[in-house]
SEVEX-868571 format. One record per residue (C-alpha): residue in one letter; y, x, z. Coordinates in steps of 0.02 Angstrom, whole numbers, plus 50000, padded with zeros to 5 digits. Layout:
N
REC  r      Y      X      Z
REC  A      Y      X      Z
...
END
This chain:
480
REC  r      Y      X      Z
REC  X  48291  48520  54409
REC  X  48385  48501  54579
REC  X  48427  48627  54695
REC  X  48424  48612  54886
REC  X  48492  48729  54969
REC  X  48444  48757  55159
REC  X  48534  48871  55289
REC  X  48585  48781  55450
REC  X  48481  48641  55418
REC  X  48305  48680  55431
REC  X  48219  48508  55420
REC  X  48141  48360  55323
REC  X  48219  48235  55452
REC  X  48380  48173  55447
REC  X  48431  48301  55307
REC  X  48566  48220  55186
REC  X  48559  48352  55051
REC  X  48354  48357  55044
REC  X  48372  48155  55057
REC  X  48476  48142  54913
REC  X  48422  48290  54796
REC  X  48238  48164  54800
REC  X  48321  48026  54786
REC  X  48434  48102  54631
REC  X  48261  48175  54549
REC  X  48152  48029  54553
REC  X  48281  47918  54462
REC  X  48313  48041  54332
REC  X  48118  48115  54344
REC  X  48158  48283  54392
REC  X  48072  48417  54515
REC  X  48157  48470  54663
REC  X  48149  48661  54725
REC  X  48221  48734  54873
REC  X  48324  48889  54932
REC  X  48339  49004  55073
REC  X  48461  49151  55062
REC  X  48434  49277  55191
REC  X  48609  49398  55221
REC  X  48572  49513  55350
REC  X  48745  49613  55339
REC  X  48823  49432  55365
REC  X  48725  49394  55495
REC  X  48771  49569  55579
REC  X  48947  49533  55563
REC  X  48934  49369  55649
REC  X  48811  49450  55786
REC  X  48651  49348  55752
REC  X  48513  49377  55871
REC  X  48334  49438  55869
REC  X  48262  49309  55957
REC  X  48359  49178  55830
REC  X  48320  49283  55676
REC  X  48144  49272  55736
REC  X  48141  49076  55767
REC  X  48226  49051  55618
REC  X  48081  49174  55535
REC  X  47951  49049  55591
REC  X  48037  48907  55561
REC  X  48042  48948  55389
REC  X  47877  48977  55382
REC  X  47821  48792  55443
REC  X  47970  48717  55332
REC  X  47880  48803  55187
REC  X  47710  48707  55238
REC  X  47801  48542  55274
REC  X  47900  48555  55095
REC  X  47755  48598  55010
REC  X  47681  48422  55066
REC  X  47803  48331  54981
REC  X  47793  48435  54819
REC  X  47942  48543  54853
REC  X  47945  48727  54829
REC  X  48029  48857  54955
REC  X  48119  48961  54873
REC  X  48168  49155  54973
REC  X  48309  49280  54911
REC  X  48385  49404  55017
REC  X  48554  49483  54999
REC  X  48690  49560  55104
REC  X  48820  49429  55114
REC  X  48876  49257  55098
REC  X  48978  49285  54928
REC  X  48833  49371  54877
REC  X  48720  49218  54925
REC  X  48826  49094  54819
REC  X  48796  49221  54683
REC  X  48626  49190  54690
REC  X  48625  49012  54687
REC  X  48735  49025  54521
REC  X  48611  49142  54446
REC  X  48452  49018  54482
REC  X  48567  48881  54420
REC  X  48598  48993  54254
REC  X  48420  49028  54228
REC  X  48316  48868  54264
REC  X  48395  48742  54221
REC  X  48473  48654  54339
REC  X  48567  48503  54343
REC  X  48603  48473  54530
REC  X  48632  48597  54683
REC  X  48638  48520  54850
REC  X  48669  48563  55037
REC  X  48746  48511  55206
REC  X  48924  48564  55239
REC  X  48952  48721  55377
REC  X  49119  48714  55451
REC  X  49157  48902  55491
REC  X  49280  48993  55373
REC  X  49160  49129  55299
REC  X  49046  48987  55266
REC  X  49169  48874  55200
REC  X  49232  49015  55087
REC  X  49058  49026  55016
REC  X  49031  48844  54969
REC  X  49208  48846  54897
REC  X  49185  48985  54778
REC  X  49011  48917  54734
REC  X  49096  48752  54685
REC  X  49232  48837  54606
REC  X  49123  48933  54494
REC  X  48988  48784  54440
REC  X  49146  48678  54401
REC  X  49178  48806  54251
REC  X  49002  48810  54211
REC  X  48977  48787  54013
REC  X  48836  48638  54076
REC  X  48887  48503  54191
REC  X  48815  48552  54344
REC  X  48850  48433  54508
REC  X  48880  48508  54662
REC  X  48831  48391  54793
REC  X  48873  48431  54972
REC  X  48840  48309  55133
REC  X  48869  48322  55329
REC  X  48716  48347  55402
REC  X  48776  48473  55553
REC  X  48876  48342  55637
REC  X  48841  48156  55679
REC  X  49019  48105  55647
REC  X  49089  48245  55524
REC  X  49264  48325  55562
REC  X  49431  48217  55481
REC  X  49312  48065  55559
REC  X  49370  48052  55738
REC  X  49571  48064  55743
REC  X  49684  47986  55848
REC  X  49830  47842  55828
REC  X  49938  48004  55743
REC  X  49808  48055  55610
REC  X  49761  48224  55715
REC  X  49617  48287  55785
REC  X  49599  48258  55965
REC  X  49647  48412  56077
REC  X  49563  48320  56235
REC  X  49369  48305  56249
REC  X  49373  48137  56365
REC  X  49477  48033  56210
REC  X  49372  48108  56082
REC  X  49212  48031  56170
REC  X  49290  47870  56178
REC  X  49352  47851  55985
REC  X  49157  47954  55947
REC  X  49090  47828  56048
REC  X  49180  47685  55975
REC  X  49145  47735  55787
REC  X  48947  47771  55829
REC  X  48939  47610  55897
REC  X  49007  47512  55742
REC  X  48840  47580  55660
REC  X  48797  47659  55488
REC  X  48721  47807  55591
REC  X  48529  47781  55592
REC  X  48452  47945  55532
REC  X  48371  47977  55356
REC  X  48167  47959  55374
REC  X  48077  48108  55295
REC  X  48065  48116  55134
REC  X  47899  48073  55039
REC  X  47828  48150  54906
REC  X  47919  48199  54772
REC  X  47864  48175  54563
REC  X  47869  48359  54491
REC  X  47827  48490  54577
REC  X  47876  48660  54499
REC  X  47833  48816  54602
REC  X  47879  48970  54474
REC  X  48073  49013  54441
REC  X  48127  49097  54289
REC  X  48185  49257  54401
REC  X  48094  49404  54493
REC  X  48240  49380  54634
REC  X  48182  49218  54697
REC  X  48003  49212  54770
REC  X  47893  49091  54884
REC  X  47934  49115  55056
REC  X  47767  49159  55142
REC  X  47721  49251  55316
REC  X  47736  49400  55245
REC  X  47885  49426  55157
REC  X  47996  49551  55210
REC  X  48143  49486  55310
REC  X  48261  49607  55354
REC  X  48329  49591  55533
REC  X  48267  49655  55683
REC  X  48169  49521  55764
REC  X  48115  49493  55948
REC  X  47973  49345  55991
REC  X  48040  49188  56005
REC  X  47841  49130  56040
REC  X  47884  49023  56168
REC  X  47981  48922  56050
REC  X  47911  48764  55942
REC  X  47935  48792  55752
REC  X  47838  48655  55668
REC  X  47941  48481  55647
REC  X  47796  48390  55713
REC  X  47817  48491  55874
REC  X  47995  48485  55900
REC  X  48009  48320  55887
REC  X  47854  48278  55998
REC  X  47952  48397  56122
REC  X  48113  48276  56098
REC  X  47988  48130  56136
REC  X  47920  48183  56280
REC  X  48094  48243  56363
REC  X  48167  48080  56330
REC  X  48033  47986  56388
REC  X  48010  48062  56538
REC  X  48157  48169  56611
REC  X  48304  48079  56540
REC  X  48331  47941  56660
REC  X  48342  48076  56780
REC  X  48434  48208  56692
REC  X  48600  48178  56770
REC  X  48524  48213  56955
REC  X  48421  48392  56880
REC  X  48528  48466  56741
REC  X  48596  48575  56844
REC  X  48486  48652  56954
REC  X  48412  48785  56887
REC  X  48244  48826  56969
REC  X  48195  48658  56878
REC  X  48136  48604  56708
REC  X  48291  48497  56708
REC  X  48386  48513  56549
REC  X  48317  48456  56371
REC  X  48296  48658  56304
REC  X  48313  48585  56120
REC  X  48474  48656  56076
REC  X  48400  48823  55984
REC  X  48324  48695  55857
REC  X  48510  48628  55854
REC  X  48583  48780  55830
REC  X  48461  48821  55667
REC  X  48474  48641  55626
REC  X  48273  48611  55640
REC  X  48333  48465  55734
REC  X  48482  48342  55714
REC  X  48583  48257  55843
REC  X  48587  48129  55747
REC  X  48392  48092  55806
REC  X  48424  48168  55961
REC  X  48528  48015  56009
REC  X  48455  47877  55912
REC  X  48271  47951  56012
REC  X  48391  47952  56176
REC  X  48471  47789  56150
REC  X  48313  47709  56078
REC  X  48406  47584  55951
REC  X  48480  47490  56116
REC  X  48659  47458  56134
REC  X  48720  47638  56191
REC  X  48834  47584  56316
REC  X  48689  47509  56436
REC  X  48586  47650  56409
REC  X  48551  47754  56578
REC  X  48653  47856  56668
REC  X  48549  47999  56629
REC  X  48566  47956  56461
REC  X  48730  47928  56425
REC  X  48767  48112  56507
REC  X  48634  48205  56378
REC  X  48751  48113  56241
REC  X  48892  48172  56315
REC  X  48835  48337  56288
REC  X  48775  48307  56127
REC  X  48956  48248  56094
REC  X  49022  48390  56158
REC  X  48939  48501  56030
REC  X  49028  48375  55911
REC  X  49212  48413  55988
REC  X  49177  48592  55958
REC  X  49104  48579  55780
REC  X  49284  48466  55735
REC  X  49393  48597  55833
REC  X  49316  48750  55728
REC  X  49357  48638  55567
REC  X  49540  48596  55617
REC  X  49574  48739  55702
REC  X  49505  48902  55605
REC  X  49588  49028  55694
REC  X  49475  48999  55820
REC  X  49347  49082  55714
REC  X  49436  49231  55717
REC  X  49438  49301  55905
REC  X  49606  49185  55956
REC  X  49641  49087  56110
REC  X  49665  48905  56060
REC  X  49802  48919  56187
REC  X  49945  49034  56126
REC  X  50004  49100  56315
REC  X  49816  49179  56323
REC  X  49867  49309  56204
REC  X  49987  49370  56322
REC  X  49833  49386  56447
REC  X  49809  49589  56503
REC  X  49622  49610  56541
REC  X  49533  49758  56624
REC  X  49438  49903  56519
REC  X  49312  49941  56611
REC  X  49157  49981  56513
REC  X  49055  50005  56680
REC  X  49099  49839  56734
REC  X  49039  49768  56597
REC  X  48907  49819  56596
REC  X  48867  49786  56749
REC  X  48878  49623  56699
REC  X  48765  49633  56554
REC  X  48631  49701  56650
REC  X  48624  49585  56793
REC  X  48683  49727  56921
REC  X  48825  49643  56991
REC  X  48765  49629  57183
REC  X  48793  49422  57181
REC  X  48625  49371  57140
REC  X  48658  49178  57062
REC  X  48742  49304  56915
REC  X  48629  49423  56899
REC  X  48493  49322  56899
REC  X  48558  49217  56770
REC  X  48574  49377  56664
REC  X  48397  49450  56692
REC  X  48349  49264  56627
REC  X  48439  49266  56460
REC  X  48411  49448  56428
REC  X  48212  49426  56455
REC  X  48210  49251  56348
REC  X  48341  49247  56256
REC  X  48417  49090  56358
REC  X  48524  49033  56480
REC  X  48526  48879  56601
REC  X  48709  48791  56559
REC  X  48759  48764  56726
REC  X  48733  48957  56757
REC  X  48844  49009  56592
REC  X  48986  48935  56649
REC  X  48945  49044  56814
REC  X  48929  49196  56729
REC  X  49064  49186  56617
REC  X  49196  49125  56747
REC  X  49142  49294  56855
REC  X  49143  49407  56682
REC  X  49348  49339  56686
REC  X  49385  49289  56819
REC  X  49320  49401  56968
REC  X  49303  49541  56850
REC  X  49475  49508  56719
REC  X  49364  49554  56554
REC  X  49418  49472  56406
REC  X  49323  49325  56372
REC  X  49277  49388  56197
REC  X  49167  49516  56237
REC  X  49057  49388  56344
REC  X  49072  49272  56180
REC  X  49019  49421  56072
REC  X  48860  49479  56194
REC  X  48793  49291  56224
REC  X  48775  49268  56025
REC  X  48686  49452  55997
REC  X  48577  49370  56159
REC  X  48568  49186  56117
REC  X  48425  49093  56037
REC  X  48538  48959  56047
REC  X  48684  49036  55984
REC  X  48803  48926  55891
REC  X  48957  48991  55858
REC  X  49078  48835  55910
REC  X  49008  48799  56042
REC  X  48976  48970  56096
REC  X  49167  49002  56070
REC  X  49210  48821  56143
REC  X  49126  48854  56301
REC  X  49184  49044  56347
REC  X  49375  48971  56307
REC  X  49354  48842  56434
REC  X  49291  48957  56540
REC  X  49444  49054  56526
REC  X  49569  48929  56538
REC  X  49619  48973  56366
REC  X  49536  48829  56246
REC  X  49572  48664  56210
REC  X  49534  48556  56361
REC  X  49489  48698  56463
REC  X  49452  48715  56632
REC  X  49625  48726  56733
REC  X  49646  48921  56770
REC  X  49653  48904  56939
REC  X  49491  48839  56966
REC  X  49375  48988  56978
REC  X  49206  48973  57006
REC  X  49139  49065  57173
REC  X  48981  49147  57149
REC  X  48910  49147  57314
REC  X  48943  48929  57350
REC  X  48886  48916  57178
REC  X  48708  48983  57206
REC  X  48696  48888  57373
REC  X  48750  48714  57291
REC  X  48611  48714  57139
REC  X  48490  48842  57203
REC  X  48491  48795  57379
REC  X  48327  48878  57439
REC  X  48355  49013  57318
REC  X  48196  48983  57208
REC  X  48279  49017  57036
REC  X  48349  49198  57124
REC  X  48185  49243  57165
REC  X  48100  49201  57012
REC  X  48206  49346  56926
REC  X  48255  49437  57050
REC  X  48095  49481  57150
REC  X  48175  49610  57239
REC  X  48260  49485  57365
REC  X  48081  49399  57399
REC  X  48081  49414  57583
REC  X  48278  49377  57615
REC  X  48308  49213  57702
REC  X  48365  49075  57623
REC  X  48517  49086  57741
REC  X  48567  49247  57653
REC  X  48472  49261  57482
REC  X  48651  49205  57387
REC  X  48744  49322  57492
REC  X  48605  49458  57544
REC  X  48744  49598  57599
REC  X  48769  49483  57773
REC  X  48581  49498  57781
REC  X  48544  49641  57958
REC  X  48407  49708  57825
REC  X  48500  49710  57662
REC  X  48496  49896  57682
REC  X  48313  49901  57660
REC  X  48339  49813  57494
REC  X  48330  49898  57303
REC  X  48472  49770  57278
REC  X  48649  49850  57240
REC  X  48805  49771  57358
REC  X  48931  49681  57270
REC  X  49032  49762  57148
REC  X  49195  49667  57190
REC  X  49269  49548  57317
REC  X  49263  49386  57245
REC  X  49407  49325  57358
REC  X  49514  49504  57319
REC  X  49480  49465  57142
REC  X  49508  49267  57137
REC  X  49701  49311  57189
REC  X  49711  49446  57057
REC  X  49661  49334  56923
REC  X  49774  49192  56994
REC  X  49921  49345  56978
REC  X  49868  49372  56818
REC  X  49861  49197  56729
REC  X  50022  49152  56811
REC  X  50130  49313  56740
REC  X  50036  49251  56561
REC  X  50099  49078  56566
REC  X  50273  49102  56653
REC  X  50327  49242  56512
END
């Protein structure tokens, strides 16, 4: 019997370990069965969501459906953590059997702890037992893209070049789905292990994530039709936010129900990807971003635990100011391109990009917080949430990351709103309060004669009192 093993990963397409557990069983006419390990405690610790606990909830439930088609059984456990976890999988290997355990690589260090002590252990099993593990998060996996010296690349714009380079020498198509397998076995020797269905009792607060796609047939039909129809344009709408603008298919990224390996080969429709669009070529940019992120978490795995990339930040001294803070988190920070951008992800559970690295610059730099605890509240918010880039994103923010943004430039609230929500529609939408304030005013309502008839609070700070504070207090950080 061979053992798949899904966490990050939830998908038939493009999925190297399912790919090659089939392939592995049909020559040597074995079933496959696969594995889901719910740790709730683990995913505490690392601040998992609701909404993405619920996603990835439902999501199970379709992959369950779409396995099934193929002959493959999902397989549900729940435990508290990831040591735990690999402790399962050794006991299912121990009593049923099996020959082969497969699964795509993570590249945190808790994770990567787990899948070392799992090998670790089958390696001294008393049966040969192979341990099979593939990249399936990234397109290009981490030690892939160095530079001339052997290292990993500290700058994103070199990185995209040699990614670039190595795509385009080929070998990257993606894995078609699987078909259906020979055996199909859907008992296990073991009352720990049963078959995932709607029912089951998954233990971590959940919030809807409805709105959401969960069946492979829909997410990729949702990939189709946003790069069929908005990517040729995606450069000139990504960032405004009152628009549909963006491709919204990075929470099936972030559970792996979708690879970016298909995102780009759908993107870049088998053509030569350097006379793609314009439009185009900027999605994979992003897309390659994530990439940089994913390598820089495997290189660099201090990174994973609450450092700056960039040693001088730890010499940063940010405010404690629980009020402020939560301020922030609440959307009640009297600039309304913020707290609108708030309101959104705390009511969905998402967050237009252009308007994170808005409200993170203002969380540090207009209000000196410690980057962290924006980091820590956008993953406990995020459908989305994924870790490296989550952790890539609020550095650069901060001027404290590899490649970050240079810490002078700060972000101004107020000519932010007006540049990509000109006529204020995306303010309104979620903050209905400032309905009837003119467009002149509606990103800076306090200038507004009538802003005291408002139920709209007045700005908490001065953005240009608190631009030269933060300019004070980067430069005493890096000159010491």
């Amino acid at each position: 019997m061979k053992l798949v093993w899904f966490r990050r990963d939830l998908r038939l397409d493009d999925n190297p370990a399912l790919h090659h557990a089939i392939e592995d069983a049909r020559a040597q006419n074995e079933p496959v069965v696969a594995l889901y390990v719910a740790t709730p405690m683990q995913w505490e610790k690392h601040g998992l969501s609701s909404r993405q606990a619920d996603l990835i909830f439902r999501r199970l439930g379709a992959l369950q459906k779409e396995l099934s088609d193929i002959g493959v059984a999902l397989f549900y456990h729940q435990c508290s953590s990831f040591h735990d976890a690999a402790e399962a999988v050794i006991k299912l290997v121990d009593s049923n059997g099996v020959t082969g355990v497969y699964y795509n690589k993570d590249y945190e260090v808790d994770e990567q702890q787990r899948d070392t002590y799992l090998q670790q252990a089958l390696s001294n099993h008393a049966c040969h037992i192979d341990v099979i593990a593939k990249d399936g998060k990234c397109v290009l996996p981490p030690g892939s893209i160095l530079n001339k010296q052997g290292q990993y690349f500290k700058v994103f714009t070199p990185f995209k070049r040699a990614w670039l380079t190595r795509f385009a020498t080929g070998g990257n198509r993606p894995l078609s789905p699987p078909s259906k397998q020979l055996v199909a076995v859907n008992r296990l020797i073991s009352d720990d292990f049963v078959l995932f269905h709607p029912d089951i009792a998954f233990d971590y607060p959940r919030e809807s994530s409805e709105r959401w796609d969960a069946s492979e047939y829909d997410i990729h039909k949702k990939l189709q039709q946003f790069c069929h129809e908005h990517l040729d344009d995606y450069e000139e709408r990504r960032d405004i936010p009152s628009t549909d603008g963006t491709s919204t298919l990075s929470a099936y990224l972030a559970i792996g129900a979708l690879s970016a390996r298909r995102c780009i080969q759908e993107a870049s429709l088998a053509a030569d990807i350097e006379h793609i669009s314009q439009g185009a070529q900027t999605w994979i940019s992003e897309l390659v971003w994530r990439e940089f992120y994913q390598h820089l978490i495997y290189f660099e795995p201090r990174l994973v635990k609450n450092e700056n990339f960039l040693l001088w930040g730890n010499r940063l001294q940010w405010r404690q100011d629980d009020d402020w803070f939560e301020a922030w988190c609440t959307g009640n920070t009297g600039y309304p391109i913020v707290d609108a951008a708030m309101k959104q992800l705390n009511t969905t559970g998402w967050m237009h990009n252009r308007l994170r690295m808005v409200v993170a610059s203002f969380l540090v730099k207009d209000l000196q917080i410690d980057w962290r605890k924006g980091e820590h509240y956008f993953m406990s918010k995020l459908i989305d949430g994924d870790f490296a880039a989550n952790n890539g994103g609020w550095q650069w923010c901060a001027s404290t990351g590899c490649d970050g943004q240079p810490y002078f430039r700060i972000f101004n609230p107020i000519s932010q709103g007006e540049r990509f929500d000109a006529k204020g529609e995306f303010v309104r939408q979620w903050l209905p309060e400032l309905e009837g304030v003119p467009d002149k005013f509606v990103h800076a309502p306090w200038n507004w004669p009538q802003f005291d008839s408002l139920n709209y609070p007045s700005p908490m700070v001065d953005h240009k009192e608190q631009r030269e504070i933060t300019l004070a207090l980067y430069k005493r950080a890096k000159d010491s």
